[in-house]
PyMOL CGO cylinders between C-alpha atoms (Angstrom):
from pymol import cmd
from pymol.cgo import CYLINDER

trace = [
    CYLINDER, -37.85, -10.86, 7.86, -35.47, -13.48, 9.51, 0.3, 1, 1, 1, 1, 1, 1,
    CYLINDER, -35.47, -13.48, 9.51, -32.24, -13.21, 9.22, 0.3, 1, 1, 1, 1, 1, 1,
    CYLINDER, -32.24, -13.21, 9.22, -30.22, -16.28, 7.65, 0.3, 1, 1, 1, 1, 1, 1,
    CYLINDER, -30.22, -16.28, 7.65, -26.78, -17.23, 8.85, 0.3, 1, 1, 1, 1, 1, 1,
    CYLINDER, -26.78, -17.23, 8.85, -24.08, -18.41, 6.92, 0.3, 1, 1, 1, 1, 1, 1,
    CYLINDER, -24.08, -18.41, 6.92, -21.86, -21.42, 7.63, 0.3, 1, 1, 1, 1, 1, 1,
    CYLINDER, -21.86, -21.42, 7.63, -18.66, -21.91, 5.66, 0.3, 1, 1, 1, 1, 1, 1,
    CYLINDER, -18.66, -21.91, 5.66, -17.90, -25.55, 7.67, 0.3, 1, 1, 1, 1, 1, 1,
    CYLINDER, -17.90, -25.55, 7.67, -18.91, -28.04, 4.58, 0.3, 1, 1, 1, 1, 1, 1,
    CYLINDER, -18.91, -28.04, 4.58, -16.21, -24.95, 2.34, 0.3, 1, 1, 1, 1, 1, 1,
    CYLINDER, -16.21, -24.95, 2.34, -13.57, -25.66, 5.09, 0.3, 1, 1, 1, 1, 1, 1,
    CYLINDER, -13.57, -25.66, 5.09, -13.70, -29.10, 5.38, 0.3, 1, 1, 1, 1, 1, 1,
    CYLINDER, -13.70, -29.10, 5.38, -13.01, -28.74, 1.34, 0.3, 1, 1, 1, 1, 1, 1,
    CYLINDER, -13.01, -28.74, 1.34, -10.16, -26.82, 1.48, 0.3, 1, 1, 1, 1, 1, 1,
    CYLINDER, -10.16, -26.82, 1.48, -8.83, -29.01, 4.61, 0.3, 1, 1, 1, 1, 1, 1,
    CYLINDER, -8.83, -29.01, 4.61, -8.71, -31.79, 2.09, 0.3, 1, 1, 1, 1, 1, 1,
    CYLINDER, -8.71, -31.79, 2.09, -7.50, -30.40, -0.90, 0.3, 1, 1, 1, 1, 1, 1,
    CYLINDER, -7.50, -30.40, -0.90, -4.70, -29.39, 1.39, 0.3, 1, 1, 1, 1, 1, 1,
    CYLINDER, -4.70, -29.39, 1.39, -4.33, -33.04, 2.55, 0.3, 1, 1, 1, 1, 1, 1,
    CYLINDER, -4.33, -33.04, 2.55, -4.24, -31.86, 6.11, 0.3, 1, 1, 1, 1, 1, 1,
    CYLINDER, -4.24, -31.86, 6.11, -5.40, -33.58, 9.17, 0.3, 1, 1, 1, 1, 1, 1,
    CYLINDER, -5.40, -33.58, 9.17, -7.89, -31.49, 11.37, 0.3, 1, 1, 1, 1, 1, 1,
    CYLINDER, -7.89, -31.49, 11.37, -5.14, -31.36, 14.40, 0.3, 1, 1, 1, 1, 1, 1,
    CYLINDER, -5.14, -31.36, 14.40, -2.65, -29.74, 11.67, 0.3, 1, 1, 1, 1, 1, 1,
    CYLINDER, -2.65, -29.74, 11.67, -5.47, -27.35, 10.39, 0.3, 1, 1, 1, 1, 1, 1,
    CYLINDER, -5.47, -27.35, 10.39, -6.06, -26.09, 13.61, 0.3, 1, 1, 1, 1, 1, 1,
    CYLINDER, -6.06, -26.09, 13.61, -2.85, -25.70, 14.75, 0.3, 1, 1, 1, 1, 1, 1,
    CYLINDER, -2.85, -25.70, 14.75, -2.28, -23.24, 10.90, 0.3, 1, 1, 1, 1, 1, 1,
    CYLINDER, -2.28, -23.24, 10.90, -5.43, -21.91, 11.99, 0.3, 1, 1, 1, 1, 1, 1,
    CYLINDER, -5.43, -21.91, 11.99, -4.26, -21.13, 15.66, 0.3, 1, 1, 1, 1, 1, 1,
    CYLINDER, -4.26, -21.13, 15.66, -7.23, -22.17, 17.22, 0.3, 1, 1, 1, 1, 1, 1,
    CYLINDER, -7.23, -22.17, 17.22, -7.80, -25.79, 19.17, 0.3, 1, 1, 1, 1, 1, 1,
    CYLINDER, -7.80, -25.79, 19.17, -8.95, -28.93, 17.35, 0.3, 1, 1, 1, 1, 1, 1,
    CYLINDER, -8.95, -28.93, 17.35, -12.33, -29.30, 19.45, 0.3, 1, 1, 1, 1, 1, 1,
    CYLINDER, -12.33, -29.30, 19.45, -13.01, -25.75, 17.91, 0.3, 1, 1, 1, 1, 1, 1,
    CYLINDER, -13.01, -25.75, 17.91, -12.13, -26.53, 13.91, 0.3, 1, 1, 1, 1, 1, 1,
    CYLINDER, -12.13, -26.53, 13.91, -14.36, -29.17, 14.36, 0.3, 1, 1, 1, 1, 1, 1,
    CYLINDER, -14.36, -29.17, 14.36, -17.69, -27.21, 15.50, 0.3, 1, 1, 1, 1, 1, 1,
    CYLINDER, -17.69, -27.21, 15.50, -16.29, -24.62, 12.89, 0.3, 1, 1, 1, 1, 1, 1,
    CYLINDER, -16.29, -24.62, 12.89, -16.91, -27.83, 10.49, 0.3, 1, 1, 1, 1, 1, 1,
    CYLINDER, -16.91, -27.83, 10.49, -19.98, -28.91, 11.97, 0.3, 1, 1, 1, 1, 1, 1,
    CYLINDER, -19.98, -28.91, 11.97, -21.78, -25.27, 11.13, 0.3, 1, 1, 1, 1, 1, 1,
    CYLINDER, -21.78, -25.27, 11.13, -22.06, -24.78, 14.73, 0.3, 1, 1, 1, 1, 1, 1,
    CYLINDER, -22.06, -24.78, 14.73, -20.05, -21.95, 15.07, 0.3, 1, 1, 1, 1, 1, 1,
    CYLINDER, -20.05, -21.95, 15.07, -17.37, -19.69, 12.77, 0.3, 1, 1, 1, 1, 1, 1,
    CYLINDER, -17.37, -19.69, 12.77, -15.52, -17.17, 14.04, 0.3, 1, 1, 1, 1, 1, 1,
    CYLINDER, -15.52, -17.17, 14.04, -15.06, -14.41, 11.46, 0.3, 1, 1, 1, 1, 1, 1,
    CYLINDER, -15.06, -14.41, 11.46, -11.40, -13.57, 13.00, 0.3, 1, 1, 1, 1, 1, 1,
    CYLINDER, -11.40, -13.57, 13.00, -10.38, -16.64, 11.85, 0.3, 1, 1, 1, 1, 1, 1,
    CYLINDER, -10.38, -16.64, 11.85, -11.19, -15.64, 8.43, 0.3, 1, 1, 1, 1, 1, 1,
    CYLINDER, -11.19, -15.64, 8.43, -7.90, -13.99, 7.66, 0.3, 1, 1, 1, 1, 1, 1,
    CYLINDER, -7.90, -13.99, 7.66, -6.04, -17.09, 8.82, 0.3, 1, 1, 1, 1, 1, 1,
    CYLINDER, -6.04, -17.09, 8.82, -7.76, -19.18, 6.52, 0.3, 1, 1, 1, 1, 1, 1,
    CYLINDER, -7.76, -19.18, 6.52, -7.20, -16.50, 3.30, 0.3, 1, 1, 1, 1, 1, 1,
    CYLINDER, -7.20, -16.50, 3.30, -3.58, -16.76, 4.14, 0.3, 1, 1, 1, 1, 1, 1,
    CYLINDER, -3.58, -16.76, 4.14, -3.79, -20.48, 3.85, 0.3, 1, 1, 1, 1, 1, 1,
    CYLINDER, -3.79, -20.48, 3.85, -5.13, -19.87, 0.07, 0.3, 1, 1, 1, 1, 1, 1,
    CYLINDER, -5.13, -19.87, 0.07, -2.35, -17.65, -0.89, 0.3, 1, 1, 1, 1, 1, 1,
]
cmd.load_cgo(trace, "trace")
């Protein structure tokens, strides 16, 4: 059975713009560079470390 991969880019995009945030802004909250938010959008990569950044965002 393969195994299927799960992107959260199209979810965090969302929550960029409910926050009304610019992707350079994002990824500086985020602490990672803006050429790397953006393949985090693009579902070609996520970095599950950054997941705690993001749930802080939330709060």
């Amino acid at each position: 059975m393969a195994v299927q991969k799960l992107y959260a880019g199209a979810k965090l995009r969302e929550f960029r713009g409910r926050l009304s945030l610019t992707q350079k802004t994002f990824a500086e909250k985020l602490g990672v560079s803006l050429p790397y938010l953006n393949q985090m959008e693009n579902k070609n990569l996520f970095g599950s470390n950054h997941m705690k950044s993001v749930s802080q965002l939330m709060m």
